[in-house]
C-alpha positions, 0 to 999 in steps of 0.5 A: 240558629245560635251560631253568631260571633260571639262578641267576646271574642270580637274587637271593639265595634266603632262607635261612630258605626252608623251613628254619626248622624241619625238619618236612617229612614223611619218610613219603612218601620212598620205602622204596628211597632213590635211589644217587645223590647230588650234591654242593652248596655251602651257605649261608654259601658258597653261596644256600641252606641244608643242609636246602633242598638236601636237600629239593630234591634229594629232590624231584629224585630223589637219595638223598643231598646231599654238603655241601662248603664250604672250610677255615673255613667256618661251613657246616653240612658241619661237621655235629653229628650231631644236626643231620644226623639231624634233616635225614636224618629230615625229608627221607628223604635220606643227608647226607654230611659234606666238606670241599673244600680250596682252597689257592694252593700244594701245599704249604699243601694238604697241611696241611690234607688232614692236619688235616680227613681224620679228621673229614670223610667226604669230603675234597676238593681243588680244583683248576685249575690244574696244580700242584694238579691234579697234587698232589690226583691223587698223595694217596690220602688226597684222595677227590675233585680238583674242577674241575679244568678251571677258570680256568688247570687243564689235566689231562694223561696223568700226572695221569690215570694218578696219580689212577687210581694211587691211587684219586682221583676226578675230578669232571666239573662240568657246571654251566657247561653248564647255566648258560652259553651262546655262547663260555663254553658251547663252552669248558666242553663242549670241556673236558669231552670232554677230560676225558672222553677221558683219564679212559676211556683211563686208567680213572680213577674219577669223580664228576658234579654240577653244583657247585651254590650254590643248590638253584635250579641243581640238575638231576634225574639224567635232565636230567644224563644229557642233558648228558652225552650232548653231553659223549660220555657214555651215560646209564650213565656219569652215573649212575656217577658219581652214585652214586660219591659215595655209595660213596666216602662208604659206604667211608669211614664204614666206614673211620672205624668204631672196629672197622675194621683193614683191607679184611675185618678188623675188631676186637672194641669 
């Protein structure tokens, strides 16, 4: 089920693959858009552009794209809503606006949680090694810590119990046990059942993709459920955290809404 082309060994898609302009069809979406989502990384960052995740993923079964890049960045996650509308309405499929911070330091982390917090729907932080780890799980203001088992990250009881503390999600990455295999394969399913173990002892929340740079390694949610299963994870649990990203982002739209006081108050505009 798994054996695809593993896009690292694939040359770099054109960007201009079926993108140029968005005139694919939306009447053949279906009338009940899927919850799931999964979260890529586009062109510049990443092989493929917005719109050829976006038809990808609706291919695949998803309901919505989360379009994440780092601080800088000239990736359409900085969408005009012009250009998010043309691809919603072309491809059927909700594009979700984020930002994925990677920092060296705590510190020049928390600056730029502040500076892109109110014009990203999503903000996210990066991980991998102890001290970001633990930093992205105390900031209720981070919706996401991603990989946070890559390179030197590690992931303990404490930074369990403060991501479930202050509601941020932790993101099981699986791309590295679709892509790889021997040692580097055994690595990634042993970190990922480490994960997996503290995060339904603490009851922390989370989120499942497969970090994908190219729509070539996308995986449809049912091939993701099989993954999951050599994780320790049921077909119920991946699909909880697909869905999780689009909730996260349902949430915070509502929060960034002009009448939005608190949770159940709102006011006149």
């Amino acid at each position: 089920m798994l054996a695809r082309n593993d896009p690292e060994n694939e040359p770099m898609a054109d960007v201009d693959d079926t993108d140029t302009g968005i005139n694919h069809d939306a009447s053949a979406a279906s009338d009940r858009p899927s919850p799931f989502y999964e979260a890529v990384i586009p062109y510049p960052e990443g092989a493929s552009t917005a719109a050829r995740f976006a038809l990808t993923a609706r291919e695949y079964g998803y309901g919505g794209v989360v379009l994440r890049a780092g601080p800088g960045s000239s990736t359409p996650t900085a969408l005009d809503l012009a250009n998010a509308d043309a691809i919603e309405a072309a491809y059927g499929i909700d594009v979700v606006n984020a930002i994925e911070i990677r920092a060296d330091s705590p510190g020049s982390a928390s600056g730029a949680v502040d500076n892109y917090r109110s014009s990203h729907t999503l903000v996210c932080v990066r991980g991998g090694s102890p001290a970001m780890n633990r930093f992205a799980a105390e900031q209720p203001r981070v919706d996401v810590l991603t990989r946070p088992m890559a390179g030197r990250g590690d992931l303990n009881h404490v930074v369990a119990r403060a991501a479930a503390r202050n509601g941020v999600r932790i993101e099981f990455d699986l791309g590295a046990v679709c892509r790889t295999s021997g040692g580097r394969r055994v690595r990634a399913l042993s970190d990922l059942r480490k994960l997996r173990e503290l995060v339904q002892q603490y009851d922390v929340p989370y989120v499942v993709s497969v970090g994908a740079e190219s729509h070539l390694a996308l995986r449809a949610p049912r091939e993701l459920a099989a993954v999951g299963e050599t994780v320790g994870f049921s077909r119920a649990a991946i699909e909880q955290g697909l869905r999780e990203w689009g909730s996260l982002a349902a949430r915070n739209r509502d929060r960034q809404d002009a009448s939005f006081i608190e949770p159940g108050v709102r006011k006149d505009v």
